[in-house]
N, C-alpha and C positions, 0 to 999 in steps of 0.2 A: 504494500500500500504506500502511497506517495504522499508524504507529509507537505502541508501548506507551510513553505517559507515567507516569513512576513518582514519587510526591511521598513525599521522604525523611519518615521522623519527625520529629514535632514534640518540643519540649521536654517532658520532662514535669514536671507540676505543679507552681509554685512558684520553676522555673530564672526566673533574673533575671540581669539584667546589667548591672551599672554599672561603665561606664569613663568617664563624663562625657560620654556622646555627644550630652546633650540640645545641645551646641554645637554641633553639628553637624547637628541637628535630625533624629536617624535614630531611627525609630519604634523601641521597645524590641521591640518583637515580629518583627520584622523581622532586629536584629541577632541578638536572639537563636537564631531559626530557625537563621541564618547558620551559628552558630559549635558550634551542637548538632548539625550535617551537617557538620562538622568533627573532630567527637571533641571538640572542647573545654567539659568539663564542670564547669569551676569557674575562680575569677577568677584562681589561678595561671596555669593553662595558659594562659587566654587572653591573659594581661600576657606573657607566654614566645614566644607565636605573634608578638601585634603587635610586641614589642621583640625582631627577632631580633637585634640587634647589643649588645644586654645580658646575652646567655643564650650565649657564645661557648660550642660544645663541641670539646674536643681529646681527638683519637683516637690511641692508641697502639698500634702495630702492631709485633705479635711481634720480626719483623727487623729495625725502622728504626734504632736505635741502629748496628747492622752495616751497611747500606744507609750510613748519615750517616759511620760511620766508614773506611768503602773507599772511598767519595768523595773525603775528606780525605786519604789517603793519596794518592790517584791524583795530588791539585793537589799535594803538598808533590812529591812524587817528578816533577813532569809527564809523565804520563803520555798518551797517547793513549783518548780515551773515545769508543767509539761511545752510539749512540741510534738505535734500530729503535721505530720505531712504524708506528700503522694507520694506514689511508691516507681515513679518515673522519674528521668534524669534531672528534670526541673523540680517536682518537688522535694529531692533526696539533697541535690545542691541547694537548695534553699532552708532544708530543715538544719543543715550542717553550717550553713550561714548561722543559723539562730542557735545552733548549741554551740560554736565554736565565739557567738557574744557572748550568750550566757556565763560559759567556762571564764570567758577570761577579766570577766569581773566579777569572777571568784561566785557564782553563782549557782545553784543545782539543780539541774538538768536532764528531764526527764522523759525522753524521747521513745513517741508510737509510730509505726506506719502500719499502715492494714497490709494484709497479704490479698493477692488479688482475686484469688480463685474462691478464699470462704469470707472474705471483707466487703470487696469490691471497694468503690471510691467515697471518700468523706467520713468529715466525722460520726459516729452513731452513738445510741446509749451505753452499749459495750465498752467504748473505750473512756468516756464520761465516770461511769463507774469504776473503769479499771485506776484512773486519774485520782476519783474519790480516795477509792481503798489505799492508796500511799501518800494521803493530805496533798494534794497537788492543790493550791490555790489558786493560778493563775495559767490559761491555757492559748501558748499561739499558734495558731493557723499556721498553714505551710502551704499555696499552691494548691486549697481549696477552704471552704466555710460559707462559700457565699448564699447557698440555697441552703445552708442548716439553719433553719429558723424555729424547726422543735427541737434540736438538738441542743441548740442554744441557748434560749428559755431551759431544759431541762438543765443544763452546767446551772444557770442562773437560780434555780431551786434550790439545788444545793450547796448554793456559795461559792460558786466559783467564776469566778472573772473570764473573758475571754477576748483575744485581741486577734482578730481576721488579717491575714497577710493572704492577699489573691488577686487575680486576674483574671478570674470567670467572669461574661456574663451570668446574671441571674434576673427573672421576670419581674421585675421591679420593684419587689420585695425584701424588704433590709434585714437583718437577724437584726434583734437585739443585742449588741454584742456592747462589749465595754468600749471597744475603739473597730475601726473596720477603714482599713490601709488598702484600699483600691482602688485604682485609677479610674473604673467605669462608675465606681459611685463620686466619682468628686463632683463638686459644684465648680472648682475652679479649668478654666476652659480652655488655658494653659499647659495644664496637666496633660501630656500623652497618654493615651490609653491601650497603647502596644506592649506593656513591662512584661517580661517571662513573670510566672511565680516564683523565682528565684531572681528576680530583677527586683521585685517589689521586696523583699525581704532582705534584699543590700540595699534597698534604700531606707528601711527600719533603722538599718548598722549603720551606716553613714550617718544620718542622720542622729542617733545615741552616741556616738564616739565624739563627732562635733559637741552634741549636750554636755561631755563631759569630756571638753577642750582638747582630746587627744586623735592624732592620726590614727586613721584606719587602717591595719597590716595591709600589705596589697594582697592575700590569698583569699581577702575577702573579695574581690571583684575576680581574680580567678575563680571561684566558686559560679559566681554573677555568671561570667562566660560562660559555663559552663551549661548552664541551664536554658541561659538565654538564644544558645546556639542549637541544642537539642530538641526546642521549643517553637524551632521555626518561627518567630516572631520578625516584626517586622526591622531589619537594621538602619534606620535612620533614626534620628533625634538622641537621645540621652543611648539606648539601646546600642549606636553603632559606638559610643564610646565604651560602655562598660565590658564592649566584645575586645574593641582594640586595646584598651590598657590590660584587659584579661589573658587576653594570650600573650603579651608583654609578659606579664606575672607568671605565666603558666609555662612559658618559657624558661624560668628562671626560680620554677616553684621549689622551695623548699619542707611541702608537704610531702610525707615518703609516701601515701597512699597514692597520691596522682605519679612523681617519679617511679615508681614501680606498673604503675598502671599501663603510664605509656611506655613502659620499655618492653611486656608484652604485645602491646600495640602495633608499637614500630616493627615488632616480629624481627630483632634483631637487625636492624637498620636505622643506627642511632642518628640519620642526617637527614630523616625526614622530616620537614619544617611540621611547625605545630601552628596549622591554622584550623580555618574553619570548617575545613570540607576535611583535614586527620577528624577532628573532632566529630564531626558529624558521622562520620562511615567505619569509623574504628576505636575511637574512644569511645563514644555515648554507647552504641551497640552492647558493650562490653557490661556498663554499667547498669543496663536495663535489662542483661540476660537475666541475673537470680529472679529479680521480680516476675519476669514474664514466665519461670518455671514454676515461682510459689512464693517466695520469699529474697524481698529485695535488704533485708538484714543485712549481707557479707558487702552489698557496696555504699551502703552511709555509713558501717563500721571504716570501711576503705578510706570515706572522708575526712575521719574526724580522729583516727590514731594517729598518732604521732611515736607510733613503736615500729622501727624499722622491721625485723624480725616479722611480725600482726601485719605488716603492709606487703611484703614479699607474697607470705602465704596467700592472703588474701587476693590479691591480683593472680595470682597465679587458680586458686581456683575459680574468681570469676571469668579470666579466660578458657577453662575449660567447660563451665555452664553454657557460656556463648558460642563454643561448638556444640554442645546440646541442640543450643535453639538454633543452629542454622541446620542441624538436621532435621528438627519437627519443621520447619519452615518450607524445607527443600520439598518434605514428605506431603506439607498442606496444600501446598503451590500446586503440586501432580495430581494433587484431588480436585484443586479447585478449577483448572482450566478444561475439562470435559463441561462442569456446571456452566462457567461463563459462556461457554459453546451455545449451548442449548438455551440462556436469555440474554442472545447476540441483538435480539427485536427491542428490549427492554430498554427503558432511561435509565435505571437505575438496578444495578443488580443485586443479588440476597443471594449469600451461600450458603450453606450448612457447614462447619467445621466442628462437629461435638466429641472428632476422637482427639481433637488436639487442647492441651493448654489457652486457657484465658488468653495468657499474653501473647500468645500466635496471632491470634485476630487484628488487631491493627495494624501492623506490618503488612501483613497478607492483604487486608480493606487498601492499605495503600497501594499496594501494588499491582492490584487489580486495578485501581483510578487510572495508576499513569498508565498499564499494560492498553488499557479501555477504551480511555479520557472518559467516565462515566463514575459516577458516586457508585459506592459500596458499601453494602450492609454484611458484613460476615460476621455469625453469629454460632452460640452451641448453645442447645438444652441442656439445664441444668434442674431435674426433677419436673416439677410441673412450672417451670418458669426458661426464657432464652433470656442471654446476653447476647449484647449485640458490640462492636465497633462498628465505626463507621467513618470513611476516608471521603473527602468532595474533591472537586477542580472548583476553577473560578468562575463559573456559569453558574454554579447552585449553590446559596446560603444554605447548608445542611443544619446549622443549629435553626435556623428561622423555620423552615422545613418541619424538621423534625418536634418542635416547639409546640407546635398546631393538634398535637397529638401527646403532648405530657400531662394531662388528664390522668393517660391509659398507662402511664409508665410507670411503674417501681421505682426507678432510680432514673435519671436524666442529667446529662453535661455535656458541656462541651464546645466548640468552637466554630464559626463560619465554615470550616474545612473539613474538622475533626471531632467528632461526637459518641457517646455511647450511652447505652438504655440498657434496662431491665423491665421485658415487660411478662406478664401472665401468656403461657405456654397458647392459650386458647384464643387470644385474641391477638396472637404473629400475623396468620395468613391476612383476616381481615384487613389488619391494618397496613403488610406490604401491599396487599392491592390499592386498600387508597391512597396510601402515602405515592406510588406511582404513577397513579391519575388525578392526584393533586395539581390545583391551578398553576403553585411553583414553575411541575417543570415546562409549563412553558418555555421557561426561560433555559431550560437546559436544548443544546443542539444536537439531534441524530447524526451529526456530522460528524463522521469518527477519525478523520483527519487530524493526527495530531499537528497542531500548529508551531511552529518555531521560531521565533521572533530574533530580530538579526537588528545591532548593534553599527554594524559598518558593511560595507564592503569595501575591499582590500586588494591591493596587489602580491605577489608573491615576494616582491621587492619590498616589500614594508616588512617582510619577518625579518628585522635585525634583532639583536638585542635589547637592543634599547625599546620595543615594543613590548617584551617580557616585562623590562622595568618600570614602564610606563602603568603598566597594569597592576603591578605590584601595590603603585600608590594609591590605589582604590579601594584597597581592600581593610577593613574584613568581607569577603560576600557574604550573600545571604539573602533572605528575602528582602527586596525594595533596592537592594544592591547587589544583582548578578553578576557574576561575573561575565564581562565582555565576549559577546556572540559576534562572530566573523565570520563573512563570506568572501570566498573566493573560486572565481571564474574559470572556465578552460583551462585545467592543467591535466597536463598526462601524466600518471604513475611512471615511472620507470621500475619499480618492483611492487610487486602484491604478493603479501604474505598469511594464508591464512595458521592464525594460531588461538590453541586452547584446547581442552581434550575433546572437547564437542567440533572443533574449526570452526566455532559462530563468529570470532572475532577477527579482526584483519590489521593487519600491521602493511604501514603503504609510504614506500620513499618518491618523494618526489624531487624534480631535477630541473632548475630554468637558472637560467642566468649563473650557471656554474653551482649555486648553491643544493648543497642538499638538505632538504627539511624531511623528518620524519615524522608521519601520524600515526596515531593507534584508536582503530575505531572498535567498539564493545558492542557484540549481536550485531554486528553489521554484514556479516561476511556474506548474506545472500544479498546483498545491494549491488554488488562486484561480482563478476565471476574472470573478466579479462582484461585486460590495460587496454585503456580508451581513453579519449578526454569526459571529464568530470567536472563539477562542480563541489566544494565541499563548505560544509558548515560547521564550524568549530569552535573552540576556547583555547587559548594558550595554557602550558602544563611546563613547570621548572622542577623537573626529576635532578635528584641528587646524591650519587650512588660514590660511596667512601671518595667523599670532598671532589667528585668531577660533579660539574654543571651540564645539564644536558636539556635542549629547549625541544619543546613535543609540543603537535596540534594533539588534540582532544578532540579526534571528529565527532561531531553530534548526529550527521548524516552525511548523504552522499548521493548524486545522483549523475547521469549520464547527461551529458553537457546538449543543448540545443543545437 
């Protein structure tokens, strides 16, 4: 099938750019294209974009003054403090943000996460009591609370305080809570409302550490990154800073649980940079296997030890968890593509997965979306009740969707994208039927073309170096800041190589004006079968294998030139 390439607008008339790039030798038309597929349309913004660490923004949130002040009461009085968080990368870095405060103003600290398979998400009476029963006074959120409004009246019954750190929507409905530190609840309009859950709860720390005059460690904002990058969230405003000083820190992290983490990570290739896309595809992975098996316990113990010995063993057995889950994955994947088959007619599709683990399901929801470009419900019975995940594209608000029908839910959350329910075993079918002839999807397209959106186009002559470095300055990616999509016109392979133990992938040197560039395209190898001229679509890629530099296209596609 032949994907829709879409090349962004250009500049118009006149836009220029000087930031002294002739040093760096990057064609003006080039950076410029760049930074007008950015939104950035004058030399303000774009000095603002590249200097994020000149442009700090501080966000002030309704309750934090009260959040900062119950705190401080709890250390003078010592108090007993719980910490409930999710049991995913953003809320595990974010609970580990709050016990690693706690801890170091000598505070006691006393940390839940649910287990996913007999928990599922948020706080409940279960843990409310388990809090009681060890005099816990005071409880804070972590990356969810904002729809517990019985949960939190019940803490309230029985004396106990509670201070919400979140990022969910919720249906306009406030808990009663003592303070409630969320960006969608503020009044002030200032306030972004893109924070990770672990965005939101470095800004608790930040903001208590200033209370009490003193710099913040920098592992607190590598924490932040951490979450805020496994969180898909948006990287502009406060967001793209707390990623770039974070991988600064993470760089240079003196936490043995993350330095042992990523040295399985790296799989023994200590010069793999540590950005956002290591993080994304080999760190986070890592951290969210225990959970997605049962119990995400051995990776917030991973955060928050500071015993070299406890961080080895640890990393070492969450690395072999996460060979677990990428064989139940590989196992769900081969079940699930016979189903997608057979509702190819469908807007929206529903799998069954009940022999696999909880945490399988939204990996699997995702990747059916992108395999698709269609929303996904993949779900498993669980007695007389299903769980469900559920993965969107950008055609379909999945929580607004989904929303219209939390009447009928057990449990409900989740995001524009990314959602999940519990609903009564008897009333699934009903409601996928009308959830799929809901007015919604109008808005979603049968058009299964996936689209690809193109940055520039390029000569073969523009891959210098200095085009790698050029793009370096953009980064952290991420959402709202991809990395740079390039196209380029009529060129002939001079070799094609296919490699992998399946041969789906293709390795392709190309050859003009003396230079050799090499690409490495993934499941592309039926695109190609013999050297012809092409067109290709790509990202630039700085592999670096014991201290050689090596510059790579990342083809994204490929197609047989007009």
């Amino acid at each position: 099938m032949k994907n829709e390439w879409l090349l962004k607008s250009y500049p118009k008339e006149g836009f220029f750019v000087n930031l002294n790039l002739n040093k760096l030798n990057i064609p003006y038309h080039i950076a410029s294209k760049i930074f007008w597929s950015r939104d950035l349309r004058n030399q303000e913004d774009i000095q603002k974009f590249l200097n994020i660490n000149e442009n700090k923004i501080y966000s002030k949130f309704n309750h934090m003054n009260l959040a900062i002040e119950r705190i401080n009461k709890a250390l003078e009085n010592n108090e007993k403090i719980g910490v409930f968080g999710d049991f995913d990368v953003d809320g595990l870095s974010g609970t580990a943000i709050i016990i690693r405060l706690i801890e170091n103003f000598s505070g006691k600290i006393y940390p839940l996460i649910p287990k996913r398979e007999q928990d599922g998400h948020g706080l409940t009476a279960k843990f409310i009591d388990a809090y009681k029963d060890i005099g816990v006074k005071l409880i804070i959120t972590v990356d969810t609370g904002s729809t517990s409004l019985e949960e939190i009246e019940y803490a309230n019954l029985l004396g106990i305080d509670t201070i919400i750190t979140d990022h969910h929507l919720n249906d306009g409905k406030q808990p009663n809570a003592y303070a409630i530190i969320n960006p969608h609840g503020s009044s002030n309009e200032k306030i972004q409302n893109d924070y990770s859950g672990s965005g939101v709860a470095y800004k608790l720390a930040e903001e208590f550490y200033k209370y009490q005059n003193i710099e913040i460690p920098d592992y607190f904002t590598s924490l932040a990154a951490l979450g805020t990058i496994s969180d898909q969230v948006s990287l502009k405003s406060e967001n793209r800073r707390i990623v770039s000083e974070g991988l600064k820190a993470l760089g240079k992290t003196n936490l043995p649980g993350l330095r042992e983490l990523f040295i399985v990570s790296r799989q023994n290739n200590n010069s793999v940079k540590i950005n956002t896309e290591f993080i994304s595809y080999y760190v986070a992975p890592r951290l969210n296997a225990p959970g997605r098996l049962g119990d995400s316990e051995p990776s917030l113990q991973l955060l928050v030890t500071n015993d070299e010995t406890e961080a080895k063993l640890l990393a070492n057995r969450i690395n072999f968890q996460n060979e677990e889950r990428k064989n139940y994955s590989a196992q769900a994947w081969d079940l699930a593509l016979p189903i997608i088959e057979k509702q190819k007619n469908d807007l929206i599709l529903a799998v069954d997965l009940s022999d696999f683990p909880l945490g399988i399901l939204g990996p699997i929801a995702g990747k059916i979306c992108e395999f698709t470009s269609k929303p996904a419900i993949v779900y498993k019975i669980d007695s007389d009740f299903i769980k469900a995940s559920c993965r969107s594209n950008e055609n379909y608000d999945l929580f607004t969707g989904l929303s219209l029908f939390s009447k009928i839910f057990e449990r409900f959350g989740g995001h524009k994208r990314a959602a999940g329910f519990t609903i009564k075993k008897h009333l699934f079918d009903d409601f996928i039927s009308k959830l799929k002839n809901n007015a919604f999807l109008s808005k979603l397209s049968s058009h299964e073309n996936k689209k690809i959106e193109i940055d520039a186009q390029i000569d073969i002559e523009d891959l210098t170096p200095s085009l790698w470095k050029f793009t370096d300055l953009l980064e952290p990616f991420g959402v709202d800041n991809n990395e740079p999509v390039f196209l380029i016109k009529n060129l002939l392979p001079n070799e094609i190589i296919k490699v992998g133990k399946k041969k789906n992938h293709i390795k392709i040197n190309f050859y003009r004006s003396g230079k050799k560039i090499e690409a490495i395209g993934f499941n592309l190898a039926e695109k190609i079968s013999k050297i012809e001229q092409v067109d290709i679509v790509f990202t630039l890629k700085t592999n670096i294998w014991r201290e050689k530099v090596n510059y790579q296209l990342n083809l994204i596609d490929i197609e047989k030139s007009e």
